[in-house]
C-alpha positions as CSV (number, residue, x, y, z in Angstrom):
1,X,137.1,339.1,-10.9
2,X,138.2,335.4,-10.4
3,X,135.6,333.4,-8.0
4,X,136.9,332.6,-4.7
5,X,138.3,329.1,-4.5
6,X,136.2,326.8,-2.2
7,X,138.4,323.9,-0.5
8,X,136.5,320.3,-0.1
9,X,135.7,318.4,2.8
10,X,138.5,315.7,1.9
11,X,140.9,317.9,1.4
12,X,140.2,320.0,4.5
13,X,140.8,316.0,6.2
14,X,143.7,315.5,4.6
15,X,145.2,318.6,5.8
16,X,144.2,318.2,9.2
17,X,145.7,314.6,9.1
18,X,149.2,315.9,7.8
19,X,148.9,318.6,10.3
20,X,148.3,316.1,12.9
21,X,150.8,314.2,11.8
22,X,153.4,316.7,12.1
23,X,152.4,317.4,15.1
24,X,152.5,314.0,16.3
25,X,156.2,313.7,14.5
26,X,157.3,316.8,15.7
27,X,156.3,315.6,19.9
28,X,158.3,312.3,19.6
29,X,161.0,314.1,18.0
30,X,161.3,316.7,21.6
31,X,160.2,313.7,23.7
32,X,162.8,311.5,21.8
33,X,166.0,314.6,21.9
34,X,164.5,315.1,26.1
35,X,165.4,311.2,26.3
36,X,168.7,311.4,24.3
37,X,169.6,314.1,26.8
38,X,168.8,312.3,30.2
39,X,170.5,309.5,29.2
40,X,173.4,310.5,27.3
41,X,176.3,310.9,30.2
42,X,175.1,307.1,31.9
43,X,177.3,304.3,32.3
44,X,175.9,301.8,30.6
45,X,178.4,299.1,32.7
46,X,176.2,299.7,35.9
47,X,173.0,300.6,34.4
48,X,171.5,297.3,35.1
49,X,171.6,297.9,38.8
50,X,169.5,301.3,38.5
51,X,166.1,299.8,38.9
52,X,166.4,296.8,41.0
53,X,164.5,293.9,39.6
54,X,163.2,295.6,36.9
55,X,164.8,295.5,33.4
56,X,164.4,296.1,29.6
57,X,165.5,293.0,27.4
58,X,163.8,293.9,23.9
59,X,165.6,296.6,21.8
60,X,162.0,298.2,20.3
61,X,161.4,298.9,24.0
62,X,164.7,300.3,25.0
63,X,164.6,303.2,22.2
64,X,161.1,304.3,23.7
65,X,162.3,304.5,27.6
66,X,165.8,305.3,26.8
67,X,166.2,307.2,23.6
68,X,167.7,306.0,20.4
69,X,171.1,307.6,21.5
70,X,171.8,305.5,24.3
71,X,170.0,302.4,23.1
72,X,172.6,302.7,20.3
73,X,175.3,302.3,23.0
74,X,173.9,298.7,24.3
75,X,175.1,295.5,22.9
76,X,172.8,292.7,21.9
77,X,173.4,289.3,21.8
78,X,174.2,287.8,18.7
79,X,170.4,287.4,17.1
80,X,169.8,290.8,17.7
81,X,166.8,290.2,20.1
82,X,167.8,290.7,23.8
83,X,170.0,293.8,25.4
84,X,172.9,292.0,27.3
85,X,172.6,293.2,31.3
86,X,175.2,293.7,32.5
87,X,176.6,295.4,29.3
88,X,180.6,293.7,28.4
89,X,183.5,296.2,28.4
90,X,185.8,296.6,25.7
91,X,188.5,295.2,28.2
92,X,189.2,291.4,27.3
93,X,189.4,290.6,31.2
94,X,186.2,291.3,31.7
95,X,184.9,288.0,32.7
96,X,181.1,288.9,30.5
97,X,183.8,288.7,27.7
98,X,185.6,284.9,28.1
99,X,184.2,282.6,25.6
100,X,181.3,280.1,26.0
101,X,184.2,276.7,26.8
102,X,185.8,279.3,29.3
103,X,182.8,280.2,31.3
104,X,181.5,276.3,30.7
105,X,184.7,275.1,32.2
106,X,184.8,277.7,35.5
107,X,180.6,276.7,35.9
108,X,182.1,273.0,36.1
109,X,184.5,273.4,38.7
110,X,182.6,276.0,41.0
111,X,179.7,272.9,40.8
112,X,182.4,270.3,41.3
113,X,183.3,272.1,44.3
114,X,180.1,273.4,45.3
115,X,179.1,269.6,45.5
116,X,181.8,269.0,48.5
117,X,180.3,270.2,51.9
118,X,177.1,268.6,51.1
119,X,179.5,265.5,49.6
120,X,181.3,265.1,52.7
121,X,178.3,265.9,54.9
122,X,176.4,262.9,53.5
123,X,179.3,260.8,53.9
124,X,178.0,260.4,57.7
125,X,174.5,259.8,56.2
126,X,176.2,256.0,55.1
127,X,177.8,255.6,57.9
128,X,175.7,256.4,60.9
129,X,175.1,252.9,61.8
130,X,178.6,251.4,61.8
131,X,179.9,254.7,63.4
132,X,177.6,254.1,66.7
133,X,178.8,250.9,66.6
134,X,181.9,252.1,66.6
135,X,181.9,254.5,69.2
136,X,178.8,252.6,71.4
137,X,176.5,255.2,71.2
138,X,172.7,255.8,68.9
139,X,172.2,256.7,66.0
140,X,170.3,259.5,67.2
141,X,173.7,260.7,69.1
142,X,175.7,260.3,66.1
143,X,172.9,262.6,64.1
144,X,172.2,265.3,67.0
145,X,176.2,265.8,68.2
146,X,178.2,265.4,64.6
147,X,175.7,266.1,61.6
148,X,173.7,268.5,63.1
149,X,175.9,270.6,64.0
150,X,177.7,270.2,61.2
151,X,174.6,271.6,59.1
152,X,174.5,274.3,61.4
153,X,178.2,275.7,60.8
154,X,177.8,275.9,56.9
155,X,175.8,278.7,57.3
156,X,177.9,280.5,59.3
157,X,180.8,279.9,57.9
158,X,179.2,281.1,54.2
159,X,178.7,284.7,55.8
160,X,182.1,284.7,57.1
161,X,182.9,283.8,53.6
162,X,181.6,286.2,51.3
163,X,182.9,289.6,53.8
164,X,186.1,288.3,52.8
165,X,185.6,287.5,49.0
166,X,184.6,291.3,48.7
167,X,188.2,292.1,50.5
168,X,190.3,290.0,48.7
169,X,188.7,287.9,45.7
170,X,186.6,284.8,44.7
171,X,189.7,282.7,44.0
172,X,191.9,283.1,46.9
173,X,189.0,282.4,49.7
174,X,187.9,279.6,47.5
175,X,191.0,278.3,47.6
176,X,192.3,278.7,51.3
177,X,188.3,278.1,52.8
178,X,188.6,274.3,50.5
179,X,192.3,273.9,51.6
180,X,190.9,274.2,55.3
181,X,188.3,272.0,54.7
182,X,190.1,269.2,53.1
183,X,192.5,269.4,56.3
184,X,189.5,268.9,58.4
185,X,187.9,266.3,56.5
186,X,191.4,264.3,56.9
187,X,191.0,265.1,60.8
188,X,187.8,263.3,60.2
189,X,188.7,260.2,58.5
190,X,191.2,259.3,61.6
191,X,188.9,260.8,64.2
192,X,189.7,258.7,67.8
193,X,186.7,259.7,69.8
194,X,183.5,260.9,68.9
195,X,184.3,264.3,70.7
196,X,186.9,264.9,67.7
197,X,184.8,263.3,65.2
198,X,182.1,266.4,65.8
199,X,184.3,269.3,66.1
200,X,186.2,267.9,62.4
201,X,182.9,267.7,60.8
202,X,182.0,271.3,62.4
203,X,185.0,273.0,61.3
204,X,184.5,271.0,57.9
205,X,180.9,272.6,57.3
206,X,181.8,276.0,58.6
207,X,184.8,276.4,56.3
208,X,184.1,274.4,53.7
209,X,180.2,275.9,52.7
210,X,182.7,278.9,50.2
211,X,181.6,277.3,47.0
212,X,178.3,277.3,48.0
213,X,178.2,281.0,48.3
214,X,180.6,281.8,45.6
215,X,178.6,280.2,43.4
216,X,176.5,282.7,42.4
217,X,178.7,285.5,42.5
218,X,180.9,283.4,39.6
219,X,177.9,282.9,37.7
220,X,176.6,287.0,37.8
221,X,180.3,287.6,37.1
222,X,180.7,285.7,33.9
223,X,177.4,285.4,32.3
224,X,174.6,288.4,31.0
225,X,171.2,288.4,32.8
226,X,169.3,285.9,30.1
227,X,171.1,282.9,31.1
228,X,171.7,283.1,34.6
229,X,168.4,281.4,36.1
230,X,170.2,278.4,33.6
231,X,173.1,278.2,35.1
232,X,171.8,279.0,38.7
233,X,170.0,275.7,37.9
234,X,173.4,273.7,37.0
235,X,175.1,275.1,40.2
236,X,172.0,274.2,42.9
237,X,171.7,270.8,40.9
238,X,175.4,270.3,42.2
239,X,175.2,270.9,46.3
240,X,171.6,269.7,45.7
241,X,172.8,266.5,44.6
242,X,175.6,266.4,47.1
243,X,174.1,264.6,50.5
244,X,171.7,262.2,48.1
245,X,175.1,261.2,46.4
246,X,177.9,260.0,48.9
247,X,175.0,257.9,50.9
248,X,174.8,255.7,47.5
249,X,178.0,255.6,46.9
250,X,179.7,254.7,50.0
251,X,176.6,253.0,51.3
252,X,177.7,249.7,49.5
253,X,181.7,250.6,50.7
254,X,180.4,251.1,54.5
255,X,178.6,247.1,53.9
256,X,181.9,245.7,53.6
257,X,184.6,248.0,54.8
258,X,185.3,250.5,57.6
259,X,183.7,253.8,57.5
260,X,187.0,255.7,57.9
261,X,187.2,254.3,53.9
262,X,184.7,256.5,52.9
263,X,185.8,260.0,54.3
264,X,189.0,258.8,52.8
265,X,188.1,258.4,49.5
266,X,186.1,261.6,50.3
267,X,189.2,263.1,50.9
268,X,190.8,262.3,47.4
269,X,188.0,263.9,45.5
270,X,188.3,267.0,47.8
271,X,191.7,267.2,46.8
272,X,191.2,266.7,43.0
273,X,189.0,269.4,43.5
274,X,191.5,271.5,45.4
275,X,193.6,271.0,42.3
276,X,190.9,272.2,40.1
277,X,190.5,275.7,41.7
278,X,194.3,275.9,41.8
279,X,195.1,275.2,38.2
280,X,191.8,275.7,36.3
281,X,190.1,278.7,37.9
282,X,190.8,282.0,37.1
283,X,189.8,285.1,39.6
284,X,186.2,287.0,38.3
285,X,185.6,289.1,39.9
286,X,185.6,292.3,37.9
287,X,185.0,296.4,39.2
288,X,183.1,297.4,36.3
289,X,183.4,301.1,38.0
290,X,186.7,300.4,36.9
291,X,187.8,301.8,40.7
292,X,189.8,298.6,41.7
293,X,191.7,295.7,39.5
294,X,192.4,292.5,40.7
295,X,192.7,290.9,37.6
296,X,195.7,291.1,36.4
297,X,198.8,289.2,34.0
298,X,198.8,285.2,33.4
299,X,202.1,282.9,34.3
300,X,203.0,281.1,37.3
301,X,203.9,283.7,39.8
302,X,201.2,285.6,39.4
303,X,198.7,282.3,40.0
304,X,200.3,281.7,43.3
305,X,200.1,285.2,44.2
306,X,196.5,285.0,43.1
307,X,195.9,281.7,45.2
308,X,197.4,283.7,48.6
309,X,195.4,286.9,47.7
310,X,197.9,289.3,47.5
311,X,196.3,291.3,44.4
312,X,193.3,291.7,47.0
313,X,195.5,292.6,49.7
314,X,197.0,295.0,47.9
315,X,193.7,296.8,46.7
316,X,191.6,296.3,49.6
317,X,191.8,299.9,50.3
318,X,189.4,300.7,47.2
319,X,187.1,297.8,48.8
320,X,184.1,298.0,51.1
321,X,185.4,299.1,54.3
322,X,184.6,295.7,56.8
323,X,181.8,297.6,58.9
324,X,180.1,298.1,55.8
325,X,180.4,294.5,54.5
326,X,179.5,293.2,57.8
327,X,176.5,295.6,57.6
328,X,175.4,294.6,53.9
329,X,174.0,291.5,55.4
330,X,171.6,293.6,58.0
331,X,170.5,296.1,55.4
332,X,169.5,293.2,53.5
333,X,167.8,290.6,56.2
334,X,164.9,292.8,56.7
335,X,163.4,293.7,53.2
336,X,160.0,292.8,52.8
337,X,160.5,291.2,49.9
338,X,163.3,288.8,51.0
339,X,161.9,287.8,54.2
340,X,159.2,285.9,53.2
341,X,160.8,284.0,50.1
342,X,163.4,282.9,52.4
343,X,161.6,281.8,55.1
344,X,159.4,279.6,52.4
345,X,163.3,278.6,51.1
346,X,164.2,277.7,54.3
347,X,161.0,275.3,55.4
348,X,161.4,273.6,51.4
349,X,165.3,272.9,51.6
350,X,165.2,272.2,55.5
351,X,162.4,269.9,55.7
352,X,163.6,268.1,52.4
353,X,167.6,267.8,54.5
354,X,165.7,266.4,57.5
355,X,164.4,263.2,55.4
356,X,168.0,262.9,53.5
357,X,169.3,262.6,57.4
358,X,166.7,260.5,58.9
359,X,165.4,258.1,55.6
360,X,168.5,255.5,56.4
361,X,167.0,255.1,59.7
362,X,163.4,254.5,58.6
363,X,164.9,252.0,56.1
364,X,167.2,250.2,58.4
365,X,165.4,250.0,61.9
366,X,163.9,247.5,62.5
367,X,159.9,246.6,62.1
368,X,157.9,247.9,63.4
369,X,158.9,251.1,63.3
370,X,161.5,250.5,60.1
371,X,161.7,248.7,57.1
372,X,164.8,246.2,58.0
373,X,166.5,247.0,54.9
374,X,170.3,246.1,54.8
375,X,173.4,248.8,54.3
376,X,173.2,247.4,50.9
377,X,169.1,248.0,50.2
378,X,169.4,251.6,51.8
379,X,172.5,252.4,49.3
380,X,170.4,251.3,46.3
381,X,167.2,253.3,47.2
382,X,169.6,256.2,47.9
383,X,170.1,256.3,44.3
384,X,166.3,257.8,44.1
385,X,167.4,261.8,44.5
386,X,170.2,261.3,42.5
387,X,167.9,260.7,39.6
388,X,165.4,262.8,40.1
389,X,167.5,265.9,41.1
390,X,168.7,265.9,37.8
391,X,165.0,265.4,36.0
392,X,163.8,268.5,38.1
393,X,167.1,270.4,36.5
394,X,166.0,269.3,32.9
395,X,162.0,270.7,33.9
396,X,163.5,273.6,35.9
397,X,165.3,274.8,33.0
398,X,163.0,275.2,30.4
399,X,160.0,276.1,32.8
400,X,162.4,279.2,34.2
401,X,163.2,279.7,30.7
402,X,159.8,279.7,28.9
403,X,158.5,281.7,32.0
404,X,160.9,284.4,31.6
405,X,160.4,285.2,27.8
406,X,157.0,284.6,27.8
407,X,156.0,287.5,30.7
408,X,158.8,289.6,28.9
409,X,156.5,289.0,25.5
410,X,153.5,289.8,27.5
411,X,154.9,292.9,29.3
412,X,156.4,294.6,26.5
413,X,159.4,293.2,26.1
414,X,160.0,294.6,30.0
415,X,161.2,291.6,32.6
416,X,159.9,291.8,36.3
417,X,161.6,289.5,39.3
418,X,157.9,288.5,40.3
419,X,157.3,286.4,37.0
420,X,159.8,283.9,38.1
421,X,157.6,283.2,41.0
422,X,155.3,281.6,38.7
423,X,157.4,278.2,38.7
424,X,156.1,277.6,42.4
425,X,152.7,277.1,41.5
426,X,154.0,273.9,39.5
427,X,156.3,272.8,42.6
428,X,154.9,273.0,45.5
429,X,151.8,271.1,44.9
430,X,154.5,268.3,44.0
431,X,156.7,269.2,46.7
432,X,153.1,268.4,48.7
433,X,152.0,265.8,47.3
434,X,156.1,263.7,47.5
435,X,155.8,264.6,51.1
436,X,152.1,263.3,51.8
437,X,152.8,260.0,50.0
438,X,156.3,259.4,51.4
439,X,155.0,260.0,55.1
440,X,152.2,257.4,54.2
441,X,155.0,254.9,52.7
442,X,156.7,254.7,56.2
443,X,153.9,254.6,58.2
444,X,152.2,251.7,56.7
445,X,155.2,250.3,55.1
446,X,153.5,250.5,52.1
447,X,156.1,249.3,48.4
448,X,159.5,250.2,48.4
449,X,158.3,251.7,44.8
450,X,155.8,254.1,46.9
451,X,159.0,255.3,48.7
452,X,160.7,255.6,45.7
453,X,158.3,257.4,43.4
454,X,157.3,259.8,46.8
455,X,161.1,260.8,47.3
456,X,161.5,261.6,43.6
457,X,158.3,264.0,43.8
458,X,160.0,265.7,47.0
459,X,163.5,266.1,45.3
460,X,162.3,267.0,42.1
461,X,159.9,270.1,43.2
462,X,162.6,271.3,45.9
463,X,165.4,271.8,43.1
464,X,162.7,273.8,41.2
465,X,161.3,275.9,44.4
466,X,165.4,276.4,44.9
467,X,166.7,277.7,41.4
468,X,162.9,279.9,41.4
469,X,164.2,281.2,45.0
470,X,167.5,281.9,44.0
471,X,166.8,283.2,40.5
472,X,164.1,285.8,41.7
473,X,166.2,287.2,44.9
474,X,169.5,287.7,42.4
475,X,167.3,289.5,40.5
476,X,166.0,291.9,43.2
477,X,169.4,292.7,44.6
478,X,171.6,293.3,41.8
479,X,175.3,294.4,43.4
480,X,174.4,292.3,46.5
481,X,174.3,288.7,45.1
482,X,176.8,287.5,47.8
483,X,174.8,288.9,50.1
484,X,171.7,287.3,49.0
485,X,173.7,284.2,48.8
486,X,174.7,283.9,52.3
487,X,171.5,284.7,54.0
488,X,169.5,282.0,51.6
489,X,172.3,279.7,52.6
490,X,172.4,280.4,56.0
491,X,168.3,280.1,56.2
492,X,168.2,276.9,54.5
493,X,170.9,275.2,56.5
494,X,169.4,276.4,59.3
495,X,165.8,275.3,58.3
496,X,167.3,271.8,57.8
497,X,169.6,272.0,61.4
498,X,166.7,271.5,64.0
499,X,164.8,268.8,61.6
500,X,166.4,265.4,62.7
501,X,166.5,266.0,66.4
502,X,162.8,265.6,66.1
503,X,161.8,264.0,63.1
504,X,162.6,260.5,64.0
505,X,160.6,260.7,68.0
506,X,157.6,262.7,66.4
507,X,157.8,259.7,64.3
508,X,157.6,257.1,66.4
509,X,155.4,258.6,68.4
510,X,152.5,259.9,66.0
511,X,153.4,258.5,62.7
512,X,155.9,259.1,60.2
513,X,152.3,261.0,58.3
514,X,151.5,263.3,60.7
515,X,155.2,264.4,60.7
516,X,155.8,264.7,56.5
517,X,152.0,265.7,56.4
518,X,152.7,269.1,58.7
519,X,155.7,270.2,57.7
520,X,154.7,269.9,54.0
521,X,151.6,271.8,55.3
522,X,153.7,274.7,56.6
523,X,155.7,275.0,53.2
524,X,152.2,275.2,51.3
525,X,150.9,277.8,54.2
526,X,154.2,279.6,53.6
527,X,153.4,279.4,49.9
528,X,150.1,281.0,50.2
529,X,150.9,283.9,52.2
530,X,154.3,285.0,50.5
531,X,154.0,284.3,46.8
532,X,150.6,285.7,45.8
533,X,151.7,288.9,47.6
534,X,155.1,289.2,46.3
535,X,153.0,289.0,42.7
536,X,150.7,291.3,43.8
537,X,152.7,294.2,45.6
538,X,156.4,293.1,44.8
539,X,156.5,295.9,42.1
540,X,155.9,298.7,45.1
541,X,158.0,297.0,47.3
542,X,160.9,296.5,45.1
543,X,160.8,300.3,44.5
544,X,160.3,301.4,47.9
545,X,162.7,298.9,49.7
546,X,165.5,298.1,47.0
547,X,168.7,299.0,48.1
């Protein structure tokens, strides 16, 4: 009789370990078919908007939380290393599909126009002096009855905007809201009383804010989630840059000629503009439920048609009925996680509009409360933000970028809206100290190089706390960007609407410190309480409160 056959230790290991193996194999294989299943019948047009703020850019990643079917379905860019959100069509309208010149050339005229209300509000910025002279009032009348007012209005006017953008299109309510505007800016320029010099410049801000909210509907429209906090950063630059650049430009015109020069020449880059949308823009906005189609054949005809809306028109039946549109903005106001990054959007942007308004005063009044500079002198300086609101684009965009791929590295390849808050810890202790040192330069007249240096601190950490602001809030409420839009817009002009009728007395009265010093001390308060928290709980919220 054979002897029984004894089996070693090892071996006994290395069955267990193929066993175990198997087993292993055999789990990911049901766990991997389970995910297949769940996944196999979603669209992968919309799927970006599933999980609000929340999204999967690495490939690896996707085939673990999605299955390899599905991930199979997603295009990648064209390294092979990020999923493109939202995913193109096969149709070649689809505005995800133009090419890089086509989408470069659209970005440069939506920031062309989105340059113009803030344009042709700092037109008055030059010319507050020789307007009170003209119409024998104050300064301080001019700024409370005409600008502020006019500040006011753009916010409204850019919720009025976007209910109709999601009736009838981007293009056509770009086109007719800048048409209006230009009309009004013209009422401006020959203005006969000061009465009809405020109501033009009201009606101007109110209709002509559009491309400040259309903005970033253009820019989800046309370009995949990777690159949008880029070319958010392009598009703030330009309405950023808007009342730091007319009060050096027509600050040496206003020195030697009328001001009614200035909102003319205004006027003639508003219509060049005008031109732009109507020959160079194309409509973008897409239904990638593939319900409605506005889009539709090139050629003359159908531009015009286009320009008057009628596409829209005809559709708007498969639109948003207008009590829900004119809801979307009051299911939005309230979320925990966009009330306090507004509010801390609103203090940055409005107390930064409040020194644009009331610098050419502490330059030109007088000592001892001013600096005595000429019209020409204040025109120069002026050129300070101009500069420096471009630096803080060049840092913004490569600290949003680095920020972004670094916490997607360090989160498995998974991207969460609260890593973009990470930029504000950079900015606002710059956006503190510019406001500190500027509030000292006016008070003790220190250098006109302390003013300068303190004013391209302030500009260069608001564009960064701006593009963060806007970049983070897309991201939480994808399908409601012109939503999101409108409110931010509406809180920051409104944050910037009360600040000259008492920056300049507080001024005069305590110092222009004190003033700079506590209003840069409620952005950093504002700071402490919302952005720690929104890194802390913004995951739970997000899920609980998302919409």
């Amino acid at each position: 009789m054979d002897p029984v056959c004894e089996i070693s230790p090892n071996a006994k290991e290395g069955m267990a370990e193929v066993d175990m193996k198997g087993t292993i194999s055999h789990i990911e294989a049901f766990v991997g078919s389970e995910k297949d299943f769940e996944y196999a019948n979603e669209d992968a047009a919309t799927f970006h908007e599933r999980e609000a703020g929340r999204l999967i850019l690495d490939p690896a990643q996707a085939r673990v939380e999605f299955g390899e079917v599905f991930t199979s379905r997603l295009k990648l860019t064209e390294d092979g290393s990020t999923i493109l959100w939202p995913q193109p069509t096969d149709d070649p309208l689809d505005p995800q599909n133009w090419s890089s010149r086509k989408k470069a050339w659209h970005l440069m005229i939506m920031s062309l126009a989105a340059t113009l209300p803030t344009f042709d509000f700092g037109i008055a910025i030059a010319s507050v002096f020789p307007l009170s002279v003209q119409f024998h009032t104050t300064t301080g009348e001019i700024n409370d009855l005409t600008s502020n007012w006019a500040v006011f209005l753009q916010g409204w006017g850019g919720i009025f905007a976007i209910i109709l953008m999601h009736r009838y299109g981007r293009l056509p309510v770009l086109f007719w809201s800048q048409l209006l505007a230009l009309g009004f800016l013209v009422g401006i320029t020959f203005a006969p009383t000061i009465k009809v010099l405020a109501a033009m410049r009201g009606l101007n801000g109110f209709f002509g804010t559009g491309p400040q909210i259309t903005g970033l509907f253009v820019i989800n429209d046309m370009y995949p989630f990777h690159l949008r906090a880029r070319m958010i950063g392009i598009w703030a630059t330009a309405f950023i840059i808007g009342p730091h650049l007319s009060p050096f430009v027509f600050g040496f015109l206003v020195a030697r000629a009328s001001w009614r020069w200035a909102f003319g020449i205004g006027s003639i880059y508003g219509l060049l503009v005008l031109l732009l949308i109507m020959f160079g823009m194309e409509e973008t906005m897409y239904d990638r439920k593939g319900i409605r189609k506005i889009i539709g054949p090139k050629g003359f005809w159908a531009r015009c048609a286009i320009l008057l809306g009628i596409p829209g028109w005809k559709t708007s039946s498969q639109a948003p009925k207008w009590k829900e549109l004119i809801m979307e903005h009051l299911r939005i106001v309230w979320r925990p996680h966009f009330v306090g990054i507004y509010l801390y959007e609103a203090m940055v942007f409005g107390f930064v509009i409040g020194i644009t308004i009331t610098n050419t005063i502490f330059l030109q009044s007088p000592p001892p409360f001013g600096f005595g500079f000429s019209q020409t002198t204040v025109a120069a300086i002026y050129a300070t933000p101009v500069v420096s609101v471009f630096i803080g684009e060049a840092l913004g965009r490569y600290l949003n970028d680095w920020i972004m791929y670094y916490c997607v590295r360090h989160n498995d390849g998974v991207f969460e809206a609260e890593s973009r808050l990470w930029a504000c810890y950079i900015s606002t202790p710059i956006y503190l100290a510019g406001f500190l040192l500027l509030g000292a330069a006016f008070q003790n007249h220190f250098s006109i190089a302390v003013v300068v240096v303190a004013w391209v601190l302030c500009n260069i950490s608001y564009l960064m706390i701006t593009v963060t602001v806007y970049a983070y809030c897309n991201d939480c409420f994808p399908g409601h960007q012109g939503a999101v839009s409108a409110i931010l817009n509406l809180a920051r002009t409104l944050g910037g609407f009360s600040v000259a009728y008492y920056q300049v007395p507080w001024s005069t009265k305590h110092g222009a410190l004190q003033t700079l010093g506590l209003e840069a001390g409620i952005v950093c308060g504002l700071f402490v309480l919302v952005v720690p928290m929104l890194q802390y709980k913004g995951r739970a919220i997000r899920q609980r409160f998302s919409i």
